[in-house]
C-alpha angles and dihedrals in degrees: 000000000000122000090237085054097050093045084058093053098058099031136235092256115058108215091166129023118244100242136042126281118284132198097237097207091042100055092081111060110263126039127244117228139205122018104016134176128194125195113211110196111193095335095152099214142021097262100117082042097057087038096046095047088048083063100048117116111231087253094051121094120191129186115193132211121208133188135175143188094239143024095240095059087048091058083044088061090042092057106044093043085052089054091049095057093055109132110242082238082073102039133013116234097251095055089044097059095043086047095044089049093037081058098036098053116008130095096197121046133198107247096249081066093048086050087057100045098053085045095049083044085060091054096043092047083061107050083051103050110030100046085177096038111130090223095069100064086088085082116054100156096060126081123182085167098107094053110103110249097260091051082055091043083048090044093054099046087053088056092050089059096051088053090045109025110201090198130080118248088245093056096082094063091045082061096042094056093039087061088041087050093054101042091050098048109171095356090063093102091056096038094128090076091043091058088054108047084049081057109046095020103042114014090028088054098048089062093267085118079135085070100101113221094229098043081045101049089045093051085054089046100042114000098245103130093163126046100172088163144046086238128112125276103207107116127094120260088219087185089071103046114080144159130283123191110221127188103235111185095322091320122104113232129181120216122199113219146104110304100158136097109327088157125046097034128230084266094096105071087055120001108064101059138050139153089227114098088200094059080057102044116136133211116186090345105311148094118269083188123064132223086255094053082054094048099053098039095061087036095057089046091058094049088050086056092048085051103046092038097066139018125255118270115201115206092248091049114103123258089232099057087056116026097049088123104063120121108186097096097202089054093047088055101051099045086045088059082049091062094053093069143101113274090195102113100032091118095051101053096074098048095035073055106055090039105044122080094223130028100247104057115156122248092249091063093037090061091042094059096040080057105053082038093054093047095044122097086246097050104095099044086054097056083046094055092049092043089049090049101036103125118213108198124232100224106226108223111242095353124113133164114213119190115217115200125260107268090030085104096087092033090061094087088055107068139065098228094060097041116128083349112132122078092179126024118193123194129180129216098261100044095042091088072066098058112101140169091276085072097072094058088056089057133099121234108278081008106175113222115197126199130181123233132221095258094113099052099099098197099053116092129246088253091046082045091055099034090055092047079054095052095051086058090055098052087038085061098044092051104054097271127113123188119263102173133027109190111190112236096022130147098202126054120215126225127185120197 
């Protein structure tokens, strides 16, 4: 199979990495302790962030770095860690596992979710435009500071879509098939048992036996991987739409659909491993547990962590009663300028918000439209609804995530702050051709660098999968890294400096 048809498989955007969650400072041998920083290249989602604070001993602090390849994975972070944070006062533990996968790997949404994710982008929209805004002390450990001004503005205008889609519900199925479509061909009429040689002969094989046939065969077809509830599934997940530039008779077009992952399946970041042996028991040679058992059971336990981990922080409390912690000093400083001031209008920036049609309405308009809002026959039911889906954060003790920009990879060796810094580097497969010798200088002593293979790419072939194994090795070596585990049927390799 040809390189073009692979890439298509797996998509130009990663909305979800290609192998399970890892603890990143415990993948070398022996774990570091006290102040710690990880950096995360193109991992997609937070799933080695969730998985590498649930390890983290109470004296530990750990500030992470994270760096992607576009502006719409980055809101994608933003949101499911967002989601993530949420206190259980706001939502109980069992809602926020089915909310956090129905985002994370469906392409259709119940409208309860919808009704979440344009009020969290409010809230986003927020944090990224408005660095001394009041309202964004109710996420501490959260810093936007370090992206350059356009990536916020870009960040912004992808948040307000997600407020105002432009696009039909159906529109996202449409883009689905259409993918689909393009990466069958000819074999699209009998795609069925395509879908289910990829399964048995390919991701069964690869020790993903927990992957069920029918969830698997709906996700392909589509692109609903996880149905908590008996609702109906009929919104569009607009985090996972974006933009793709195409060259149209000399002209270059952007199309708006869905270009990430239709092959491998978001199962893969938390459904096929788990440290219960129940979740893997087998009957006649099956799984009595799904992929999606799996899923929301290792997902729950990481919430409980998170929740165990930090106290609650309620959007009036100040900063300083809950981020004392924080040891990024430029963060600290900013969010320290946030608390002095006023808390006055606080209620009014999420519904001038949501009713505005852009973010910076005057007060006069604000209260003009509360009023018409609060006399109208609607009025009450929407303040309801944005009571009902108003998120208050847990703050994590000692934990922060802080997002780079985009090209600040190579510039990391350049500068003092991020000198000898990083106790754990992550990579993913489709960001390691960007790995140099810099990197080496950014790096802390025995520091462990991770870097996902290709296992989990479905369409390469056994000999593409070894010759680009072969190839990290390669770039691992060139940078400063030699190998200290090979652990046969991985889908990560492990450097040490």
């Amino acid at each position: 199979m040809s390189a073009g048809r692979s890439l298509e498989g797996a998509g130009c955007v990663t909305w979800w990495g290609f192998g399970p969650a890892r603890d990143l400072l415990s993948a070398g041998g022996e774990r570091p302790e006290g102040e710690l920083n990880v950096l995360l290249v193109g991992s997609g989602d937070p799933r080695h962030i969730l998985k590498t604070i649930a390890g983290l001993k109470e004296t530990d602090s750990l500030h992470v770095w994270v760096i992607e390849n576009s502006m719409e994975v980055v809101a994608r972070q933003l949101l499911l860690i967002w989601i993530s944070l949420a206190s259980p006062e706001s939502m109980g533990m069992q809602e926020k596992t089915e909310m956090f996968l129905e985002l994370f790997g469906n392409s259709e949404i119940r409208c309860q979710t919808e009704e979440t994710l344009k009020h969290v982008a409010s809230q986003l929209s927020l944090l990224v435009t408005d660095t001394f805004d009041t309202h964004t002390e109710s996420h501490p450990c959260l810093d936007t500071s370090l992206l350059k001004f356009k990536e916020r503005d870009e960040l912004a205008q992808i948040f307000k879509q997600w407020q105002r889609p432009i696009s039909s519900p159906d529109s996202v199925f449409k883009a689905w098939d259409a993918r689909v479509r393009q990466h069958l061909g000819t074999r699209y009429d009998s795609r069925s048992g395509c879908f289910d040689w990829d399964l048995t002969m390919k991701l069964h094989q690869k020790g993903c036996g927990v992957i069920h046939k029918q969830q698997y065969v709906k996700w392909r077809e589509r692109g609903v991987a996880f149905e908590m509830r008996e609702g109906l599934y009929q919104m569009a997940n607009q985090s996972l739409l974006s933009t793709r530039v195409f060259n149209h008779r000399g002209d270059r077009v952007g199309v708006r659909g869905y270009w990430g992952d239709i092959v491998s399946s978001p199962y893969l970041s938390f459904g096929i491993e788990t440290e219960s042996k129940e979740l893997l028991k087998m009957q006649n040679n099956q799984h009595v547990k799904t992929a999606q058992d799996v899923s929301v059971a290792n997902v729950q336990m990481l919430f409980e962590s998170l929740s165990s981990r930090g106290g609650h922080c309620s959007a009036t409390q100040p900063l300083s009663d809950c981020g004392d912690s924080q040891k990024n000093s430029r963060h600290t400083a900013a969010t320290q300028a946030k608390s002095d001031l006023s808390n006055s209008d606080e209620k009014e920036r999420p519904q001038q918000n949501q009713d505005s049609a852009v973010n910076r309405t005057t007060e006069e308009q604000t209260r003009t439209v509360s009023t018409a809002r609060e006399t109208g026959a609607g009025g009450k039911k929407e303040r309801e609804t944005q009571q009902r889906t108003q998120l208050e954060l847990t703050n994590l003790n000692g934990v922060s995530v802080s997002f780079l920009s985009l090209d600040s990879l190579p510039k990391l060796s350049t500068k003092n702050t991020y000198s000898r810094l990083f106790n754990s580097i992550y990579c993913s497969a489709s960001m390691v051709h960007h790995l140099d010798s810099s990197l080496k200088q950014a790096a802390a002593p025995d520091a462990v660098l991770i870097v996902e293979l290709a296992k989990y790419l479905l369409d390469l072939t056994k000999e593409q999968e070894a010759a680009f194994e072969e190839k990290v090795g390669e770039i691992a070596k060139e940078v400063g890294f030699i190998p200290v585990q090979t652990h046969n049927n991985d889908a990560y390799a492990v450097f040490s400096l």
